[in-house]
C-alpha angles and dihedrals in degrees: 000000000000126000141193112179112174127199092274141113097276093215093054105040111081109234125225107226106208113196115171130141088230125090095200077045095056093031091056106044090052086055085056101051102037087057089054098053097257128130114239138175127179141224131201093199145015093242094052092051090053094054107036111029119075102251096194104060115101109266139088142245141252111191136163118260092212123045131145117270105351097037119200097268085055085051091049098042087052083052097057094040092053082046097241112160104196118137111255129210120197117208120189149170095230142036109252117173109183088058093045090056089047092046096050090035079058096046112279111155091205146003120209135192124224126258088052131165123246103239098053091062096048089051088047083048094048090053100044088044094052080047099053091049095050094052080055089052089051098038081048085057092042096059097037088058097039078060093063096046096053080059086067129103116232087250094045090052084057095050092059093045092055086041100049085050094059105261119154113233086253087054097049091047098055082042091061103022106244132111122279088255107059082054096057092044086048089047085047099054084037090058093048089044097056094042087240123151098181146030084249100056096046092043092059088042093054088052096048088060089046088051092058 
């Protein structure tokens, strides 16, 4: 295995996965984006990414479509199945469009044609990479919401539902067959429990968790 490691805090700065069954390839592409301040580590193989690299830091991969044994769709699909969210992007030799459509279909933030310039694939890296740390952002939310919720009683998560759908309080309490007070006690502790100081806010956090 290749490495790159640049003079940077190794848990904040997004890592490029290289996986490519040439050597030249590998050796190349580390050159590239060692020169342009990203840290970069190669693979000859699927297999030996999956086992060695560490799949959950933040990153993205580059990876040949067409290598021999495991191609670059297995690799992907063994990706997806191990649930493994990185950004992948596919180089190939040739264009090949029936596995272009299956690799975006799958996922794939980008295909590129060799020859390729350089600069096409850094900008294809920046942007998986701003992706890929969006989708972290957004997985980060989506805990920490999950978190509050979790905080919740079983009636007080069917207070919210009934809340977040636009039901007055005398609506929610004929609906669950308690008095107009204890709802507005329940909406009351909901609205402390979810860190919410307003409708608004609960409602968009409560579409957030339906989103996931």
């Amino acid at each position: 295995m290749l490495n790159v490691k640049l003079k940077a805090d190794p848990s904040v700065q997004p890592i490029v996965y290289v996986i490519d069954d040439d050597r030249q390839v590998r050796e190349s592409l580390l050159d590239l984006f060692m020169v342009t301040n990203k840290r970069a580590s190669a693979y000859a193989s699927g297999a030996e990414f999956l086992e060695s690299a560490d799949t959950g830091a933040p990153g993205c991969v580059v990876m040949d479509l067409h290598m021999p044994g495991e191609t670059g769709l297995d690799v992907q699909s063994r990706l997806i199945s191990q649930g493994i969210k990185m950004p992948v992007i596919f180089l190939t030799g040739r264009a090949d469009v029936p596995s272009s459509v299956t690799a975006l279909k799958a996922g794939a933030t980008d295909f590129i044609t060799k020859p390729f310039r350089n600069q096409d694939l850094l900008d294809a890296v920046d942007n998986a990479i701003m992706l890929d740390s969006e989708r972290r952002r957004a997985d980060e939310e989506h805990d920490q919401l999950r978190t509050l919720v979790d905080t919740l009683t079983p009636r007080e998560m069917e207070v919210m539902s009934a809340v977040v759908s636009g039901l007055m309080n005398k609506q929610i309490a004929y609906q669950l067959g308690i008095c107009e007070m204890t709802v507005k006690l329940h909406r009351m502790s909901v609205m402390r429990k979810m860190d919410s100081r307003s409708l608004a806010d609960l409602v968009r956090k409560a579409e957030r968790l339906r989103a996931k």
